[in-house]
Structure formats: structure tokens, C-alpha cells
N, C-alpha and C positions, 0 to 999 in steps of 0.2 A: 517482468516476470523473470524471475530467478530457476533453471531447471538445475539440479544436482545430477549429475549422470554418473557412473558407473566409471567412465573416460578416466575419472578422478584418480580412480584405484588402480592407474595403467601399472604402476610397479610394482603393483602386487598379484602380476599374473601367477607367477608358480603356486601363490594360494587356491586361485582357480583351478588348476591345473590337477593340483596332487588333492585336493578337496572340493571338487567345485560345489557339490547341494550347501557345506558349511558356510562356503565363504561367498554365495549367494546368497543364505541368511544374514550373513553377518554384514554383507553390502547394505541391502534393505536397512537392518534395524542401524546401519551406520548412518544411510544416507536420511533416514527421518530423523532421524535426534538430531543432526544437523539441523535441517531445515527447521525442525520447533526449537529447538535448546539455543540456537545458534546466528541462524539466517534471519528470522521474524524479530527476536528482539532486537540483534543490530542493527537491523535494517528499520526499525522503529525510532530507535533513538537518533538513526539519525536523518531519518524525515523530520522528528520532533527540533531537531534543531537548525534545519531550515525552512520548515513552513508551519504557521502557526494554528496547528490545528487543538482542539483541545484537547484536554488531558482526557485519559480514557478513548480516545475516539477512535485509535489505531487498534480497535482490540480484533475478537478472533473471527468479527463475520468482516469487516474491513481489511486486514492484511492478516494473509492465513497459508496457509497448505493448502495448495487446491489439488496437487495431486499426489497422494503417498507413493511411496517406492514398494515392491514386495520381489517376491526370489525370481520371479518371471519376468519383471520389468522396472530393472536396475534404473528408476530416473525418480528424483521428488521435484516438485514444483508448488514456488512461492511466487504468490500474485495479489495484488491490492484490487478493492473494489472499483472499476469501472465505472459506474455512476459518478458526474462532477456532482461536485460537495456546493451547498447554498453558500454565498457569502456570508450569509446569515452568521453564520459558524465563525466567521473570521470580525465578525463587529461589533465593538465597542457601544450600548445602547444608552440612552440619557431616559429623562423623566417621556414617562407615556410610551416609552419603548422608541423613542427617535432615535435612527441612528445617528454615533456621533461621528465616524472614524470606520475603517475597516485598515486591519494589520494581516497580512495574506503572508508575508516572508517574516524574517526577524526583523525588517527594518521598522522603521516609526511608523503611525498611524496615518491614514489617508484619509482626508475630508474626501464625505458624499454627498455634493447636493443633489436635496429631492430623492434621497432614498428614503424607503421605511416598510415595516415590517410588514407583510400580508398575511394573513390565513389560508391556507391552502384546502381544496378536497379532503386532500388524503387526510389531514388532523393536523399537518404538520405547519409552520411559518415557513415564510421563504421571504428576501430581500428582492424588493421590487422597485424601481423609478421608472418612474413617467417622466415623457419627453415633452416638451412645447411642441405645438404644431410647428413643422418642418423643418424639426429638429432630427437627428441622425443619432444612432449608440455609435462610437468609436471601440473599434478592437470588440464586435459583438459575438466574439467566436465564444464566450463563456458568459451568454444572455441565452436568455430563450422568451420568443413574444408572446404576450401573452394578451385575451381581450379584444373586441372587434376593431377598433380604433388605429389599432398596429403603434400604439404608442407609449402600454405598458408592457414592463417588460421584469422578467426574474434574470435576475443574475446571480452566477457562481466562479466560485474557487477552481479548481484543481482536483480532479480528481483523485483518490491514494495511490490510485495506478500510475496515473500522472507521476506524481508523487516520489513512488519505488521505482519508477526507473530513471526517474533521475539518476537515484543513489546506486540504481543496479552493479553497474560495471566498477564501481570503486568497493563495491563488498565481495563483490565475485569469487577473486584470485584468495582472500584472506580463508575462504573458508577450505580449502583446497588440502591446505596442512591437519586441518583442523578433523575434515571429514578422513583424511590417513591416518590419524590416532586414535578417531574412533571406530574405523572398519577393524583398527588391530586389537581393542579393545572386547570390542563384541566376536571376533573370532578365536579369543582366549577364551571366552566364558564356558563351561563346563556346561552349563545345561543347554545348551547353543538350539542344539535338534533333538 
């Protein structure tokens, strides 16, 4: 999670100061245009170019604004979905829908044996393998078991949140400049209040 705070515009206290309801305004409508014009698409392109989720996938209900800024509470906040993502998402499928491969980073494809596609409740598919009797998942922190048996099981990726905060802390400080040209922008504007 990405929060844009107020903190940003410390050197522009005498705007507060000698205007503060303006540039209270103009903090807000600074600090959202950041976060949608600014913060979500960077920070898009470049999850897109380290994990390989599909095209479309990062849209507005997956990596979004979860919290606006307004003249009361100088802060916006960008956060990615929480839910881990199926591996499904990340596999390569052959004839019948077998997988062939799962590509999760930009590296090359990874064989899975004894993976393949399931049907879920909800309507949805999900990537499942089944284990041999007294056989163990390794690294099953991104499985979930599924079935009386204890020996199938759904497996997933990485969650988008996962994901944005990888990239958090390397987009952070960029947006800093960016969010000062546009607090000075919105506080020129004539029709402000």
C-alpha cells in the first residue's frame, strides 16, 4: 500500500498558512490525481514487468485507490487486491486444457507434473494437483487443500498486493516531485473554491 500524505507538501506551508481552505483544496484534488494519473499506472507497468500476470488483470477493482484524499483528510491510498491470484492465471494450457508450464515471474516456463484444470463452485477454474499417497506440497504457503483425502490441492500465484509492494518503496519517493507540481497547479486554478 502506497499512502500519499499531505507530509509531501511540507514546503509549502506558507500556502497553508496565508490560504489554508485553498490549499487544502488543492492538496486533495493534488493528492488524487496523483494517485489515479500517477501512482496505479506506474505502479502497473511495473508489476507487469515482473510478474506475469495477464494483460488487463491489474485493472480498477485489482490495483486501485482505496482511499481518496479530501480538505479534511490530507492522505490518498493505493492498495492491490489481497486475494492470492490462481496459478491458473500464470499457465500455459495444451490440448484438453492440460497444463503445460506455469511462467509466474518473466523467467521461462516451469513444468507441472500432475497439474490440471478444475471447475470450482463459484463458476470459476482453478489449478489443482494431486499428490501420491504420502507424498507432501513443498513451499505450500500459496496451496490451499482441498477434498476429504488431504491430497488435492489448489494452488496460486501471488497476490496484486503481494505484488505492489514489491514495487512500493522503489515508486514512492518518484512521486514526491510530481505530487509538488501538482498541489502548485490545482492551487493556481481560478475556479479552485
Amino acid at each position: 500500500m502506497i499512502s500519499l500524505e499531505v507530509e509531501g507538501l511540507a514546503k509549502f506551508g506558507t500556502y497553508f498558512q496565508s490560504a489554508p481552505e485553498r490549499a487544502k483544496k488543492a492538496a486533495s484534488l493534488a493528492l488524487n490525481q496523483t494517485a489515479d494519473r500517477k501512482v496505479v499506472p506506474a505502479s502497473r507497468d511495473l508489476i507487469m514487468e515482473q510478474i506475469n500476470f495477464p494483460a488487463g488483470y491489474l485493472n480498477g477493482e485489482r490495483l486501485y485507490v482505496k482511499e481518496r484524499a479530501n480538505p479534511n483528510h490530507l492522505e490518498a491510498t493505493v492498495a492491490g487486491r489481497d486475494r492470492p491470484t490462481s496459478l491458473l492465471r500464470f499457465a500455459s494450457l495444451g490440448p484438453n486444457r492440460t497444463i503445460l508450464g506455469v511462467t509466474v515471474g518473466r523467467r521461462a516456463s516451469r513444468p507441472v507434473r500432475r497439474g490440471f484444470v478444475i471447475g470450482l463452485r463459484s463458476g470459476n477454474a482453478g489449478f489443482a494437483v494431486r499428490l501420491k499417497a504420502g507424498e507432501t506440497l513443498h513451499g505450500s504457503r500459496g496451496a490451499k487443500q482441498i477434498g476429504g483425502d488431504g491430497r488435492l490441492w489448489l494452488l496460486y500465484g501471488p497476490s496484486v498486493n503481494q505484488a505492489f509492494l514489491s514495487v512500493a518503496d522503489e515508486l514512492t519517493p518518484k512521486f514526491l516531485d510530481e505530487l509538488s507540481v501538482e498541489f502548485l497547479r490545482q492551487f493556481a486554478r481560478d475556479n479552485l473554491l
